[in-house]
DRENBATOR-361738 format. One record per residue: x, y, z of N, C-alpha, C, O in turn. Coordinates in steps of 0.1 Angstrom, whole numbers, plus 2048, in hexadecimal, padded with zeros to 3 digits. Layout:
BEGIN
XYZXYZXYZXYZ
...
! end
This chain:
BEGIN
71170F74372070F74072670674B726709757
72A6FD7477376F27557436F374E7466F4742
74B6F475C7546F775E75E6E875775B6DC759
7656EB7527726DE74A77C6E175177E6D7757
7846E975578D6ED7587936F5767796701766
7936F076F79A6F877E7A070777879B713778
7AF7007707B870F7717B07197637B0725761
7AB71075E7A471D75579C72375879A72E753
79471F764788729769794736772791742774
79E7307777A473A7817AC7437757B174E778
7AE73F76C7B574C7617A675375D7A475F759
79D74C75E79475775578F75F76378B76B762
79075976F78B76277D79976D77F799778784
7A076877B7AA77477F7A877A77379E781775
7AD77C7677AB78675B79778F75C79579A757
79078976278579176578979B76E7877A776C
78C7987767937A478279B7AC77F7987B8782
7A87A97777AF7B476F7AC7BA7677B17C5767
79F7B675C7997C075778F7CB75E78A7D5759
78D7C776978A7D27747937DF77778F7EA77A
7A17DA7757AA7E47767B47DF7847BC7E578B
7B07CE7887B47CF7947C17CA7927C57CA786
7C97C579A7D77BE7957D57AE79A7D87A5792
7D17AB7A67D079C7AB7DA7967AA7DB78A7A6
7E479E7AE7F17947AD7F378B7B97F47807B5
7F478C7C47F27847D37E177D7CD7E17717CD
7DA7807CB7D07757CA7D47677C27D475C7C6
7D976D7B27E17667AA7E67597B27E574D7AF
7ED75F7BC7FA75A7C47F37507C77F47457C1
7EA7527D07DD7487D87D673B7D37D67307D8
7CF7437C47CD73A7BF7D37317B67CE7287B0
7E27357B57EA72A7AE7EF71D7BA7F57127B8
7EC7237C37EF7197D17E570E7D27E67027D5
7D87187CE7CF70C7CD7D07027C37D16F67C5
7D17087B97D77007AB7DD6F37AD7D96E87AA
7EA6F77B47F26E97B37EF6E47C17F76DC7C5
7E66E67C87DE6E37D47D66D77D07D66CC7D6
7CB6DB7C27C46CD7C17C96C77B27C16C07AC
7D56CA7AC7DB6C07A27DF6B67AB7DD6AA7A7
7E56B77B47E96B27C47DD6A57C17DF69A7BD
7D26AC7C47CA6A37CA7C06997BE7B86907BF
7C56A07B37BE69A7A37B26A27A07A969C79B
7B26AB7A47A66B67A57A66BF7997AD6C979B
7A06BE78E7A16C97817976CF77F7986D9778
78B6CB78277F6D577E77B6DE78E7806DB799
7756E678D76F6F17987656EF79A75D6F77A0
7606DE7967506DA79E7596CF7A87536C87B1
7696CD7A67726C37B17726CC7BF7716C77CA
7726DC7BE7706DF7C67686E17D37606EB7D4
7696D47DE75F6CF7E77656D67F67706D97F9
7596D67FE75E6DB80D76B6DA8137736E2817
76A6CA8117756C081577F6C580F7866CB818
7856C580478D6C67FB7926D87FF79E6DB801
7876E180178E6F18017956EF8127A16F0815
78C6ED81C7916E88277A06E482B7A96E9832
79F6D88237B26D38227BA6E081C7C26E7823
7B86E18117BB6ED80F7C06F88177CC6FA818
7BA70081E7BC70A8277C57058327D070A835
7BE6FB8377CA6F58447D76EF8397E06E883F
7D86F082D7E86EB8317ED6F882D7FA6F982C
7E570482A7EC71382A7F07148377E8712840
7FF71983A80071A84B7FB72D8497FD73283E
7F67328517F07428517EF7468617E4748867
7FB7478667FA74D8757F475987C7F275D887
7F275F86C7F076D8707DF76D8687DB76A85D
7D87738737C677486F7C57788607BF772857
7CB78885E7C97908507D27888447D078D838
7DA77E8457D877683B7D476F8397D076E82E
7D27658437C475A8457B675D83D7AF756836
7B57698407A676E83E7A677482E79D775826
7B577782D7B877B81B7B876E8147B676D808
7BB76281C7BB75380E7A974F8127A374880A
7A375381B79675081778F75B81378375B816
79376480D78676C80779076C7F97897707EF
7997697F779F7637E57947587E278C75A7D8
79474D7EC78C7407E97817467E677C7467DB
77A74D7F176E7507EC7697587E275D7567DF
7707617DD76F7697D376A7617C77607637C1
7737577C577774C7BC76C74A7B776674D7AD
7677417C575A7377C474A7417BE74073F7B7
75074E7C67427547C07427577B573775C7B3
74A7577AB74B75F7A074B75179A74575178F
74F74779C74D73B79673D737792739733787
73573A79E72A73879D72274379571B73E78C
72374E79671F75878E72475577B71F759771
72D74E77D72D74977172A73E76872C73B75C
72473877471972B77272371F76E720716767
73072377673571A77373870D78073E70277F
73271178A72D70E79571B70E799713717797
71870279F70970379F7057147AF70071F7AF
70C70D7B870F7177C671D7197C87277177C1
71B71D7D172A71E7DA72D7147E47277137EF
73670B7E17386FE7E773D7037F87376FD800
74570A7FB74770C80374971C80A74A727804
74971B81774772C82175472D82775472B834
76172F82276B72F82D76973983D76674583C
76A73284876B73E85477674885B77E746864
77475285677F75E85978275B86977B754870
78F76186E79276087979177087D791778875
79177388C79177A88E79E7858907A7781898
7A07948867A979888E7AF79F89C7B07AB8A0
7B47928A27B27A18B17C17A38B37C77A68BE
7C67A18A77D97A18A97DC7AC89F7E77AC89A
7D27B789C7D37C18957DD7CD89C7DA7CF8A8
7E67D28987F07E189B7F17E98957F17EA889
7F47F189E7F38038977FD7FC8908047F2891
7F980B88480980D87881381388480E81788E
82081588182981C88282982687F828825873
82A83688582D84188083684B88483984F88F
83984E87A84785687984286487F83786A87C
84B86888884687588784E88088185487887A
85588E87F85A89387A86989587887089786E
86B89388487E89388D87D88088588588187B
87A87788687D86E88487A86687387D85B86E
87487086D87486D86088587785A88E873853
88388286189188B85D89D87F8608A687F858
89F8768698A787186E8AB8648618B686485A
8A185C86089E8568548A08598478A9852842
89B8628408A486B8378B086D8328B786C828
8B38718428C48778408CB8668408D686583A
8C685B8478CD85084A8CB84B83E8D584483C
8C384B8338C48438288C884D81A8C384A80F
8D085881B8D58678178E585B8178EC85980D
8E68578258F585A8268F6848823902844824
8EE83F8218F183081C8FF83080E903838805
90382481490E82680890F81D7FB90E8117FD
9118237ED91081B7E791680E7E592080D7ED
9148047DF9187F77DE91A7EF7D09127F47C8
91F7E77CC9277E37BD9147E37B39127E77A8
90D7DE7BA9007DE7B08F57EA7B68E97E77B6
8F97F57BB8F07FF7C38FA80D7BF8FE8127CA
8FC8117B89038207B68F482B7B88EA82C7B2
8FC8317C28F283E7C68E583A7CF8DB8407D2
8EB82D7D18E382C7DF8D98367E68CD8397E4
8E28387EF8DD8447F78D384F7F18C784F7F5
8D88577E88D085E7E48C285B7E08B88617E2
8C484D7D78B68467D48B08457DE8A684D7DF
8B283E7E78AB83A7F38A38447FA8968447FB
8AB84C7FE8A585980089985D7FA88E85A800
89A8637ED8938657E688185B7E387685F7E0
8858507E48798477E38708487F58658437F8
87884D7FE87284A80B86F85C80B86485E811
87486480786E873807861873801857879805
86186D7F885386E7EF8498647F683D8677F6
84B85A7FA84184F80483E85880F834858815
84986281384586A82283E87682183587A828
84387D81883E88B80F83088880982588F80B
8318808008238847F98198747FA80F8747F2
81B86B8028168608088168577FB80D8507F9
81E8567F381E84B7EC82183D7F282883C7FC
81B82E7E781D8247ED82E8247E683482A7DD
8328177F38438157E88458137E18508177DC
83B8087D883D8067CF8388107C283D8107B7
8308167C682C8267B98388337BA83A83D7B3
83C82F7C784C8387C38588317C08618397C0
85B8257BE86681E7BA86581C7AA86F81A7A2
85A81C7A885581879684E82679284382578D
85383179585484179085B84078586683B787
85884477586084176A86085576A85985E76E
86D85476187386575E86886D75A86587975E
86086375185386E74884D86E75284E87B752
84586B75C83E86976583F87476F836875778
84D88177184E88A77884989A76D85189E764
83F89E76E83F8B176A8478B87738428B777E
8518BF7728528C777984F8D87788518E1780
8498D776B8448E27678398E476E8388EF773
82E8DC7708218DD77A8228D978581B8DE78E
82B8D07898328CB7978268C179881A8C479C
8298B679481D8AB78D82589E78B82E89C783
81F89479682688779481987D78E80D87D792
81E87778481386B77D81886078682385A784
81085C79080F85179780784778C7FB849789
80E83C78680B83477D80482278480C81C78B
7FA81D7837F98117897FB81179680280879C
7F581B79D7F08157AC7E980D7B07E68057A6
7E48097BB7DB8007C27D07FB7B77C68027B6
7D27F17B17C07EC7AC7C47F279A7BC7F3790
7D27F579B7D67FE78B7D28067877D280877A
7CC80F7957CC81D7917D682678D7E1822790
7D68337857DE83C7877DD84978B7D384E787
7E58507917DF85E7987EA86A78F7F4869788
7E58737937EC8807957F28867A27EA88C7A8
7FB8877A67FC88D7B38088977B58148947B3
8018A47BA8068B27B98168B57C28158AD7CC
8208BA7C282D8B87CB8308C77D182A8D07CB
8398C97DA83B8DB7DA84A8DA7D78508D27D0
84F8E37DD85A8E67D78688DD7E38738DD7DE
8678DB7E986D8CF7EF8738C57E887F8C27E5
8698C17E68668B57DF8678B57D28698AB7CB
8658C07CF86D8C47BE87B8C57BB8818C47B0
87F8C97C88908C97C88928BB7C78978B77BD
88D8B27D288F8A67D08928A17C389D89D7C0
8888A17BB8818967AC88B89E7A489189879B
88E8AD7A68968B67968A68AF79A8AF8AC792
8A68AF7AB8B58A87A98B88997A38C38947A1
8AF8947A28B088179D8B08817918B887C789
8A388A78D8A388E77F8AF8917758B388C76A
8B389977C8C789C77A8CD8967768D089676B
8D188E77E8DA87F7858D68757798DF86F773
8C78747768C086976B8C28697638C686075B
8C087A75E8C187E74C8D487D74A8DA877740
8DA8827548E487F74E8EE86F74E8F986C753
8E68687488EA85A74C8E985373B8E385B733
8EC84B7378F084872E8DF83F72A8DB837733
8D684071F8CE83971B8C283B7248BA831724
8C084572C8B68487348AB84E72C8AD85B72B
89F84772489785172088E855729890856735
88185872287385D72C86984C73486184B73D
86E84572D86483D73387283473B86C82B741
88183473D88582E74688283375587C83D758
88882A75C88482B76B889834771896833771
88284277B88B84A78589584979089C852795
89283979489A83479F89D82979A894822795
8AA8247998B08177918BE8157968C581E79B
8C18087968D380779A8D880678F8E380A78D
8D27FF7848DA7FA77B8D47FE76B8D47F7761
8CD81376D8C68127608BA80C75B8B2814755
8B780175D8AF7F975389F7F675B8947F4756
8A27F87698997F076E8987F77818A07F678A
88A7FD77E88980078C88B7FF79988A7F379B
88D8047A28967FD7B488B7F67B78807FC7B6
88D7EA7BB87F7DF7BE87C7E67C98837ED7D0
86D7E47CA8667E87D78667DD7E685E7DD7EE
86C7D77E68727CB7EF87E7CF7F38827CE7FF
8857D57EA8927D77EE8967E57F58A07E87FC
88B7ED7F18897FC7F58847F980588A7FE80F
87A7F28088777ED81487E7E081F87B7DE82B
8857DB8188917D982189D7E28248A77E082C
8997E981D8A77F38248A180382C8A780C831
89380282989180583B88A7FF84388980484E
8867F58408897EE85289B7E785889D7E1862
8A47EC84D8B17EE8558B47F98598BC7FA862
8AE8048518B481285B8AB8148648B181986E
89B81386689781186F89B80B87B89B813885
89F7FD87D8A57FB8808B47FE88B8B57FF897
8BC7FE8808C88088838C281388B8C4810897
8BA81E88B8B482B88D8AC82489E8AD82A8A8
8A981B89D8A88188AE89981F8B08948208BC
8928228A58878288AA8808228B98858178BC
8788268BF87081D8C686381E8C085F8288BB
85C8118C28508098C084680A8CB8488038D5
83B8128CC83480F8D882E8048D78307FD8CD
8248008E481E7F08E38157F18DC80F7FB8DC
8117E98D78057E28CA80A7EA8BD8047E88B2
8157F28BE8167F48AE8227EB8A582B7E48AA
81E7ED8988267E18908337E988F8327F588F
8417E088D84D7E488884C7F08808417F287D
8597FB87B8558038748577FE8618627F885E
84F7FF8598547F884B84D806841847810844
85180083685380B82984281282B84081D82F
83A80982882E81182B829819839820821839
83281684383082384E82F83184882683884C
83683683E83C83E83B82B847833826852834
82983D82E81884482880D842834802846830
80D83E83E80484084880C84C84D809855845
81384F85481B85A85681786684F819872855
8118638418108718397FF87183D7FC87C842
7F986A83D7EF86A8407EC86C84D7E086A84F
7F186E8547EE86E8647F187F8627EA889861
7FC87F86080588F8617FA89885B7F68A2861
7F58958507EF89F8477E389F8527DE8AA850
7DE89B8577CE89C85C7D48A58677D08B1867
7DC8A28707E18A487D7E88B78787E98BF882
7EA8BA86D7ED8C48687E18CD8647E28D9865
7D68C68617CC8D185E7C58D28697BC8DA86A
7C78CA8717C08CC8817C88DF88B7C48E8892
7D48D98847DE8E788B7DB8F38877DC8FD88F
7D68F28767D68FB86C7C790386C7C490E868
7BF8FB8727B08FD87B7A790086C7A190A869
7A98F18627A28EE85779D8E285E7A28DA866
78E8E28587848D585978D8CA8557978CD84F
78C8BF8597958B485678A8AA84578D8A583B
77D8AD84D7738A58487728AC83776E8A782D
7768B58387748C182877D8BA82077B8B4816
78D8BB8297988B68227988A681F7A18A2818
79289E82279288F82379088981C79387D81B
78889380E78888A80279288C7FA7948837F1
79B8997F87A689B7F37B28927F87BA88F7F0
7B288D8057BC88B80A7BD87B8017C78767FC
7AF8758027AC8688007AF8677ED7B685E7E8
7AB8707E77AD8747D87BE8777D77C28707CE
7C587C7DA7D287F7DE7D78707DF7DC86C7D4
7D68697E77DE8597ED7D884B7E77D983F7EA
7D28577D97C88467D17C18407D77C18347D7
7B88477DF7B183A7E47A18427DD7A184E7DC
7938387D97898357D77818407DB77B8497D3
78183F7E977B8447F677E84780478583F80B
77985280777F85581578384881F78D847827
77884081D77883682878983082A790830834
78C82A81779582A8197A383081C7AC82881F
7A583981D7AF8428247B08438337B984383B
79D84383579C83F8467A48378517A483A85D
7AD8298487B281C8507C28278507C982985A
7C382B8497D183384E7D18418587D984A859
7C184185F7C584C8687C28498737B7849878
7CF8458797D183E8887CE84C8927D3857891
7C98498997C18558A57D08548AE7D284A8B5
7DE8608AE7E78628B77E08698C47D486C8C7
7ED86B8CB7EE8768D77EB8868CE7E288E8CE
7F38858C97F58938C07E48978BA7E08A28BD
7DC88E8B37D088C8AD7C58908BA7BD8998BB
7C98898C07BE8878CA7C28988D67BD89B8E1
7C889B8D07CB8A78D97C28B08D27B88B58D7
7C88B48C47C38BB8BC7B48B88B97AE8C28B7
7AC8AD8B97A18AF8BA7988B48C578E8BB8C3
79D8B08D47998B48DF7978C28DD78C8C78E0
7A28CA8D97A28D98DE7998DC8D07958E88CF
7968D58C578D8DC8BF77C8DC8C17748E48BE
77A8CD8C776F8CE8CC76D8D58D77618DA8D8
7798D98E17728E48EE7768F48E67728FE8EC
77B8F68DE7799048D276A9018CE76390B8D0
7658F98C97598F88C474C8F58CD7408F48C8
7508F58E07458EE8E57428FC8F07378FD8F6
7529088F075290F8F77449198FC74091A908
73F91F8EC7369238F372791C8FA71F922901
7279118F771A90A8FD71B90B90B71290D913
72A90890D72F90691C72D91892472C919930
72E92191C72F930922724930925722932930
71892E91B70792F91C7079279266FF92C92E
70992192970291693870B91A94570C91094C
70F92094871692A95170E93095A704933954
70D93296470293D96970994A96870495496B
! end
């Protein structure tokens, strides 16, 4: 099989991955850069793709930051290998070299007094000629990111049908990779959803599959727009930042849940390692490992483990006593 066509091999490399269940939308991105990268250069088949040629390429990507740098060369390479696996490539023309990250920072984490603070500060936001109910929405979409570790964008695109409150059961629809979950709520957080619920049904043309957070009815609160408006109350709110950690942004708020919940069953004097695959099944992820990059080792953490390894080391230490 040879390749005729550049952009048709990258529609059929990307629709192979979607049918995986993945989404590839930033890769998309990537490889449409390359696209008009070598129409640029009169490049239309994927045997034009030469050292030289991906080379230029990358350097006229400007990528200051390592973890994107290293995300446009493992797109390219993705590419090239699946190209070749599909014999539409003899090898792999080229090895992009990853940089190192050593400019990596903690997440940001909220701790309790300061997520309350947050809350109430996007509670009291005021509405605006294309934003009625502001506040309350806002609210709402950052309680459930802090409460039950959703991403922002799986709590901004929550549709009406998508809440039971009879079983207290949210259908998290198209997560990460286009998964969907189930995930369990208490009663907090039920007051939360039955009050929006309220607010929704009684609104004019709101059926089951419209959106639970909307300004205008028709169409969900962008997840861009939800996250620019807290890194303004953030912001405003003056948190401090210790050194090496990043600004605080919408996703703090699910590291937060995941730090809290571990650092909670440490208090609660439950195995952490029992709970880890719930926790990881809970927050959509695959595998524990994955859940792992969101549990930043605190002061708090590192306390609570200490006093459980000398709970656990005490009596070896009494036996060796004279």
């Amino acid at each position: 099989m040879v390749s005729e066509n550049l952009a048709a091999d990258v529609a059929a490399f990307l629709a192979h991955k979607r049918a995986l269940g993945r989404k590839y939308l930033s890769e998309e991105a990537t490889l449409h850069l390359l696209l008009v990268y070598t129409d640029q250069c009169g490049v239309t088949e994927s045997a034009g793709l030469t050292p030289q040629l991906l080379d230029e390429f990358v350097a006229s990507r400007s990528r200051r930051r390592a973890r994107s740098f290293n995300h446009l060369i493992g797109v390219l390479g993705t590419f090239l290998d699946w190209a070749v696996s599909q014999q539409l490539l003899a090898a792999t023309p080229w090895h992009g070299t990853r940089r190192r990250e050593t400019d990596e920072r903690l997440p940001f984490l909220l701790d309790t007094a300061q997520a309350r603070r947050l809350l109430e500060s996007a509670a009291a936001l005021p509405d605006n000629p294309r934003a009625i109910g502001r506040g309350p929405t806002y609210h709402a979409i950052f309680a459930l990111c802090y409460g039950l570790g959703l991403r922002g964008g799986e709590a901004c695109h929550l549709l009406l049908e998508d809440i039971d409150t009879d079983r207290q059961l949210l259908v998290v629809r198209g997560g990460k990779f286009g998964k969907s979950r189930l995930v369990p709520f208490g009663p907090r957080i039920g007051e939360l959803l039955a009050r929006q619920l309220k607010h929704r049904q009684g609104q004019e043309g709101a059926g089951p599959g419209s959106p639970l957070f909307t300004f205008d009815g028709r169409r969900c609160v962008n997840r861009t727009s939800a996250s620019h408006t807290f890194r303004l109350l953030a912001i405003e709110l003056e948190f401090p930042v210790p050194a090496g950690t990043t600004a605080p942004h919408l996703h703090s708020l699910r590291h937060s849940f995941a730090v809290g919940s571990l650092l909670r069953w440490y208090r609660e004097g439950v195995d952490p390692s029992v709970r880890l695959f719930q926790l990881s099944t809970f927050m959509g992820h695959v595998d524990p490992a994955s859940t792992a990059v969101y549990l930043t080792i605190t002061p708090e953490l590192f306390s609570e483990a200490s006093h459980r390894i000398e709970v656990f080391a005490e009596p070896a230490w009494l036996e060796e006593q004279p």
